[in-house]
C-alpha positions in Angstrom: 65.7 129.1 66.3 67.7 125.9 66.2 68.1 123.9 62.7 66.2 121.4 64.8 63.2 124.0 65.1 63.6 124.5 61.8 63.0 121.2 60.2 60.5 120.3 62.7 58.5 123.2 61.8 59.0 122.9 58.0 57.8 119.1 58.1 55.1 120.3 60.3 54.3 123.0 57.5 54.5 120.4 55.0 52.3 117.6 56.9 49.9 120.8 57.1 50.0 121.3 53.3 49.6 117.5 52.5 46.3 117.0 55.1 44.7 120.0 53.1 45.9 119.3 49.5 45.1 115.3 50.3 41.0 116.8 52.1 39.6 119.4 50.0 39.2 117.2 46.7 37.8 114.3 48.2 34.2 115.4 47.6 34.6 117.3 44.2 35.9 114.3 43.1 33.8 111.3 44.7 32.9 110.3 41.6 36.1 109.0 40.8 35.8 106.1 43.3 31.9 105.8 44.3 31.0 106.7 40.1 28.2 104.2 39.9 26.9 104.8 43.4 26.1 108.6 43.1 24.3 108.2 39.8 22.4 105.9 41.8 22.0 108.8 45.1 21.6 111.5 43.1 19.3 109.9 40.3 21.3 111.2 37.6 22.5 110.1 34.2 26.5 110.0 32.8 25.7 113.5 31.3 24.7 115.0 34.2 28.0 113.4 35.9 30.0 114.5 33.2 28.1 118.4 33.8 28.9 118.1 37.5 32.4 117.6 36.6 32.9 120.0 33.8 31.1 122.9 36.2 33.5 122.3 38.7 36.2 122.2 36.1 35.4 125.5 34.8 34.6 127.2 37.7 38.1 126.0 38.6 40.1 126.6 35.5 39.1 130.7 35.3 39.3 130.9 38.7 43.4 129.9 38.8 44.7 132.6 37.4 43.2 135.1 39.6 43.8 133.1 42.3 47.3 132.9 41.6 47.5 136.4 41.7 45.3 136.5 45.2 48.2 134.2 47.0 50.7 136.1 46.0 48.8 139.2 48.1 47.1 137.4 50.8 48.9 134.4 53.7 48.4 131.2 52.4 47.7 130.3 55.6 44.4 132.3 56.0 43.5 131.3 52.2 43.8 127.5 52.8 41.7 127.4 56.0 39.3 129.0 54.8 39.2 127.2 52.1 38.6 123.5 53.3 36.2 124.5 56.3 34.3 125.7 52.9 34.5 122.5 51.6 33.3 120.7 54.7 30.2 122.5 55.0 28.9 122.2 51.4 29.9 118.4 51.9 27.2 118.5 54.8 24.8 119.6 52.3 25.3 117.3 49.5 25.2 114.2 52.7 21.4 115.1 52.0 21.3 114.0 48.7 19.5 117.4 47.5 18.0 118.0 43.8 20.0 118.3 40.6 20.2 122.4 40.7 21.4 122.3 43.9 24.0 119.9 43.4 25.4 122.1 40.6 25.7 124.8 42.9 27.3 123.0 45.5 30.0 122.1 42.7 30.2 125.8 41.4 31.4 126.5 44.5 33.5 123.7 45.2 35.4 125.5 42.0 35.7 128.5 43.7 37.0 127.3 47.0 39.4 124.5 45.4 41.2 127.3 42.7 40.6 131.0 43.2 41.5 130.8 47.1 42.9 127.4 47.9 45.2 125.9 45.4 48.2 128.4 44.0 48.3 129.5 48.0 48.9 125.5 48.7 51.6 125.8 46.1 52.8 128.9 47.3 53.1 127.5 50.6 54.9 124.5 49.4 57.5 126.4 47.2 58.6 128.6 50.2 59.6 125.5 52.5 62.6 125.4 50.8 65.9 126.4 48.2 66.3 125.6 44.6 68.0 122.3 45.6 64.9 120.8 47.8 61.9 122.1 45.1 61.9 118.2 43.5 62.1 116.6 46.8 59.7 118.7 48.3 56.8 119.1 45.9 57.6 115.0 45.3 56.7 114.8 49.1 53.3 117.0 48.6 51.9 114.5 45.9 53.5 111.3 47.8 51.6 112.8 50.9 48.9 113.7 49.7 48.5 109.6 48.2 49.7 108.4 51.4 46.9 110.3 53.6 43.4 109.0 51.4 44.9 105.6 51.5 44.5 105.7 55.8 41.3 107.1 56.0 40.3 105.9 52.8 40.5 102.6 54.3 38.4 103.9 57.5 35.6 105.5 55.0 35.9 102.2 53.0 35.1 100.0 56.2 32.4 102.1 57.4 30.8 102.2 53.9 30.7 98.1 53.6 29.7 98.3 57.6 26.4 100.2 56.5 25.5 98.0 53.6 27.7 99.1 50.4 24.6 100.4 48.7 24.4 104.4 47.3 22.6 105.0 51.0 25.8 104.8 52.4 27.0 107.1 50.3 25.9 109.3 53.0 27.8 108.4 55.6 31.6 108.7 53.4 30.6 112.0 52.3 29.9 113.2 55.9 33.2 111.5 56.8 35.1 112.9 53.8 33.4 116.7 55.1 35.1 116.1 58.9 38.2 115.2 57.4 38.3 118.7 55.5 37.1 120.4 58.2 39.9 119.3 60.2 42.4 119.9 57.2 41.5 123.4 57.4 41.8 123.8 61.7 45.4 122.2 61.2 46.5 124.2 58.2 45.3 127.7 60.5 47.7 126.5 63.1 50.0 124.5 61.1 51.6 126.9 58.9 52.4 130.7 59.4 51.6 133.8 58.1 53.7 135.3 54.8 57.0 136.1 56.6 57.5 139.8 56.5 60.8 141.2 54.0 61.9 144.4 52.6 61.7 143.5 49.2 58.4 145.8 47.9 57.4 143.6 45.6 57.3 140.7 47.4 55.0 142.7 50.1 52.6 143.7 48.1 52.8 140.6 45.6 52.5 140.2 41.8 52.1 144.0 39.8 49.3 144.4 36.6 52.6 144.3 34.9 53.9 140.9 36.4 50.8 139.8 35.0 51.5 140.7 31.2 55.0 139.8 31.8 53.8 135.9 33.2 51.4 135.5 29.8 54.0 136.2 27.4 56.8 133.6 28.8 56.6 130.7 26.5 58.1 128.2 29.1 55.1 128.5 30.9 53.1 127.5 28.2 55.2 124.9 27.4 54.6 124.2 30.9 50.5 124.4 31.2 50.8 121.5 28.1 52.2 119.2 30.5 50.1 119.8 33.3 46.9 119.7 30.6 48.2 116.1 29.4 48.8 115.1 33.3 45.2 116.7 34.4 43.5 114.8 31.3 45.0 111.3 32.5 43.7 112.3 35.9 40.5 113.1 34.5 40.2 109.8 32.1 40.5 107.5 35.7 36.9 108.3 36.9 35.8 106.1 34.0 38.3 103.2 34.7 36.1 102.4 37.6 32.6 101.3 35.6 34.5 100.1 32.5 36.6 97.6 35.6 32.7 96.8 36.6 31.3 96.8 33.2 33.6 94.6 31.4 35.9 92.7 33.8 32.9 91.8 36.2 34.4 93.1 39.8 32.5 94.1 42.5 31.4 97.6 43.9 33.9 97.0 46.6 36.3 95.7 44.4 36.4 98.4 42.3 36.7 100.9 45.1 39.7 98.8 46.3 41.1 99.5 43.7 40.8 102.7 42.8 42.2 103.6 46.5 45.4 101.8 44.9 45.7 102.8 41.4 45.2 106.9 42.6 46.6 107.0 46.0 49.0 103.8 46.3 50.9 105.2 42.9 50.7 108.9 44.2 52.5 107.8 47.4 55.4 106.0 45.0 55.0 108.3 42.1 56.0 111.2 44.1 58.7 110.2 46.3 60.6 108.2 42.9 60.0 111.6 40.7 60.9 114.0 43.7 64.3 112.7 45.0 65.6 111.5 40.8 64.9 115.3 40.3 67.0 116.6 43.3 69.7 114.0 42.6 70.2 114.5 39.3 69.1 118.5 39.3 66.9 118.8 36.9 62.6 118.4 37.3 61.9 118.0 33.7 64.2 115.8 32.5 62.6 113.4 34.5 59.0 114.6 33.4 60.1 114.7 29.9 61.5 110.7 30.1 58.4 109.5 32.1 56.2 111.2 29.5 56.3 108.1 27.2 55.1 105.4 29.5 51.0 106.9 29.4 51.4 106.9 25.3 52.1 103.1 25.4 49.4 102.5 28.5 46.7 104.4 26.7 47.2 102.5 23.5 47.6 99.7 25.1 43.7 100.0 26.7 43.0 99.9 23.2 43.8 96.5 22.2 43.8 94.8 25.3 39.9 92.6 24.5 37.8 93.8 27.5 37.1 90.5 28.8 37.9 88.9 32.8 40.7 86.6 31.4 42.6 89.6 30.1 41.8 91.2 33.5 45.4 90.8 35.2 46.9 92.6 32.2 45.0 95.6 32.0 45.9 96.0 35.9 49.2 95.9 35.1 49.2 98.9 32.5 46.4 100.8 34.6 49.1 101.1 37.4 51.6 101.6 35.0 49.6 104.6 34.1 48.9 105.8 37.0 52.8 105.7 38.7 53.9 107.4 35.4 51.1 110.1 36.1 51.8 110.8 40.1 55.8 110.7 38.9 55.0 113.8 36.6 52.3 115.7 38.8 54.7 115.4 41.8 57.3 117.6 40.1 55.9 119.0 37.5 55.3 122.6 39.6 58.6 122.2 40.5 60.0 123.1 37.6 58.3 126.7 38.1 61.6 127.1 40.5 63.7 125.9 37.5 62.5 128.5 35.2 63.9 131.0 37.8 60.5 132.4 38.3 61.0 134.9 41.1 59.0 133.8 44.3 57.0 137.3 44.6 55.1 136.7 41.0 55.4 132.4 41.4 51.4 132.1 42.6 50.8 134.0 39.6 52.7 131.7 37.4 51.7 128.9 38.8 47.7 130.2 38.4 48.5 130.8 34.9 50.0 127.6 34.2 47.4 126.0 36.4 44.8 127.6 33.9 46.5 126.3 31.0 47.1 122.8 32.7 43.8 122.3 34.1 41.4 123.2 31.2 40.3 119.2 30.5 38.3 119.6 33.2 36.6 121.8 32.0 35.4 119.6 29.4 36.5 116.1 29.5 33.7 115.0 31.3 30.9 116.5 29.5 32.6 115.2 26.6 33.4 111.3 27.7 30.2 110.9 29.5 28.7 112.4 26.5 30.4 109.4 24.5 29.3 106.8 26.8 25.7 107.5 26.5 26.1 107.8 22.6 28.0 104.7 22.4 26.9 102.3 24.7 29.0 99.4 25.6 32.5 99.6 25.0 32.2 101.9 21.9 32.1 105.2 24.0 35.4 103.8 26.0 37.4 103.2 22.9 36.5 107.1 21.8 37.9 108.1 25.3 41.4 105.7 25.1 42.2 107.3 21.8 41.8 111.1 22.7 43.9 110.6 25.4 46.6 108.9 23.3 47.0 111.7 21.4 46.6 114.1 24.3 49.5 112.4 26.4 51.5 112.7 23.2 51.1 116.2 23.2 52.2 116.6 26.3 55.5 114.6 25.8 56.4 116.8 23.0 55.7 119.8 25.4 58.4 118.6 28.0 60.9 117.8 25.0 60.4 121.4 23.6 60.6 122.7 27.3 63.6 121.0 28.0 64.8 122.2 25.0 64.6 125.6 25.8 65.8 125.2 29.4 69.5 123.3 28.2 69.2 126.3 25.5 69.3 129.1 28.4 71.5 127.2 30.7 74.5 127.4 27.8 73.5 130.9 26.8 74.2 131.9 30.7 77.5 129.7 31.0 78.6 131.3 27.9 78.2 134.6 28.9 
């Protein structure tokens, strides 16, 4: 095969990975652009959002770890089909609008399909495209793809959502949309990326050991590492509530507010990941950049705080929301990067990353039992301030985590040179 062949087949691969990574969590997390209209379809309160949300984030968070250690013994290929045609077909069923318990299944298994068999195998996938000196670049691509994709057909479902009457009935016809576009995800990743390649390495055929397993909990860098992630997922998770506090306080419009929130997740995850992926590569190190960027959330999230929630202060808060969200997509587009600059060896790396993922991911597990819990017991703009000030403290946390990791990692790098 030519080099030609070559890079047309990795940015095949990669286009592959960014369709499915960009499909599968458009319905588990509809809330986080339609919030108002699927209380409205679903006749539910803010807790029973918030359960929704904190099923599907359990289900997910125990089910990364295993899953990390299923990629690393079954093709990612296989996994990640399977996966979003999954995904598709429960979005057919919640197109029907069916009753609470039902709806809490669907999102159980939403959990299941998004972590145990679909997301370290993405990772995986991604990882193996390239060497040590294209990990920043190409995970930065991933996350820039994967803002880049919801913002083209996001614009499609948005039309034919405001075509049918922008009520919670045409809910309906986005989630059927959002279902097509994972079913096709899932034919393109079966033909779009290849099976495992075979090697003679034993270990990396028959993937991570028991002991791999015990070896992969007790490394303190990828705890260190989880704590970022967990700060990064939280800020992720505290967005689904921009979108009624925008309607609630600064008086935009459904349509508005969906505008918007196609901007402020995918628009900054398009120039989030590119910025974070190439500064990496160029300068050679992932979390030096994660560790600088880690600031700029601390100052947004306190900044929510005192900005008065009121239209005339409206153009403000935009500019800090987006500031938040480029700083976020700049971290989450490396940030599983830097498993490759821990010198993580590739057989065992879906386990790592499962077990950083479960670290990393446990807000959302939570969060939104607990902020929905907040709004309903502190109506008005009461239950948003509680929400601004946890995650001030929890994007601090994470900042110190990247210092403390990068640390370590300047630690070991003169440790080596001196021996």
């Amino acid at each position: 095969m030519t080099n030609k062949q070559s890079k047309i087949k990795k940015y095949v691969a990669l286009f592959a990975i960014v369709l499915a990574a960009s499909t599968i969590y458009e319905l588990p997390y509809l809330s986080y652009t339609y919030y108002d209209l699927m209380l409205q379809a679903l006749n539910i309160t803010n807790t029973q959002m918030g359960l929704l949300m904190s099923v599907f984030g359990f289900v997910s968070m125990i089910g990364y770890f295993p899953g990390g250690y299923l990629a690393d013994k079954i093709s990612a290929r296989r996994l990640i089909a399977f996966s979003l045609i999954g995904v598709g077909a429960l979005g057919f069923f919640l197109s029907t609008f069916p009753a609470f318990p039902f709806v809490v299944i669907i999102y159980v298994l939403y959990g299941i399909l998004s972590s145990v068999t679909f997301w370290a195998a993405m990772l995986k996938a991604t990882r193996q495209l390239g060497d040590s000196s294209e990990q920043g670049r190409l995970f930065g691509m991933r996350e820039s793809g994967t803002g880049l994709m919801p913002v083209l057909y996001g614009m499609i479902i948005l039309f034919v959502f405001n075509t049918t009457g922008a009520t919670y009935l045409s809910l309906r016809w986005v989630i059927i949309g959002y279902a097509l576009l994972a079913i096709l995800g899932g034919v393109f990743a079966w033909f779009g990326l290849e099976d495992n390649k075979q090697t003679d390495n034993p270990e990396e055929k028959t993937g991570a050991s028991v002991r791999a397993l015990s070896k992969v909990i007790k490394m303190p860098n990828l705890w260190l590492l989880g704590l970022v992630v967990f700060s990064a997922a939280s800020i992720y998770a505290s967005y689904s509530y921009i979108t009624p506090y925008l309607t609630e306080f600064f008086g935009l419009s459904a349509s508005t507010v969906v505008f918007l929130g196609l901007i402020r997740i995918y628009g900054m995850a398009v120039l989030g990941g590119l910025l974070s992926g190439f500064i990496a590569d160029k300068i050679g190190s992932n979390i030096k950049v994660i560790f600088f960027i880690a600031i700029v959330p601390i100052i947004c999230f306190s900044s929510f705080m005192l900005i008065p929630a009121d239209p005339a202060y409206l153009t403000i808060f935009i500019v800090f929301m987006l500031a938040a969200g480029l700083s976020l997509f700049m971290i989450r587009g490396i940030y599983f990067a830097v498993i490759d600059e821990l010198n993580i060896p590739l057989a065992i790396s879906g386990t790592a990353m499962g077990f950083v993922s479960l670290i990393g991911f446990l807000p959302e597990s939570y969060v939104y039992t607990l902020f929905g819990g907040w709004m309903d017991a502190y109506p008005g703009i009461g239950g948003y301030q509680h929400i601004f000030i946890y995650m001030s403290i929890v994007t601090t946390i994470g900042f110190i985590s990247a210092g403390l990791l990068l640390r370590n990692l300047v630690k070991n790098k003169a440790a080596r040179e001196i021996n």
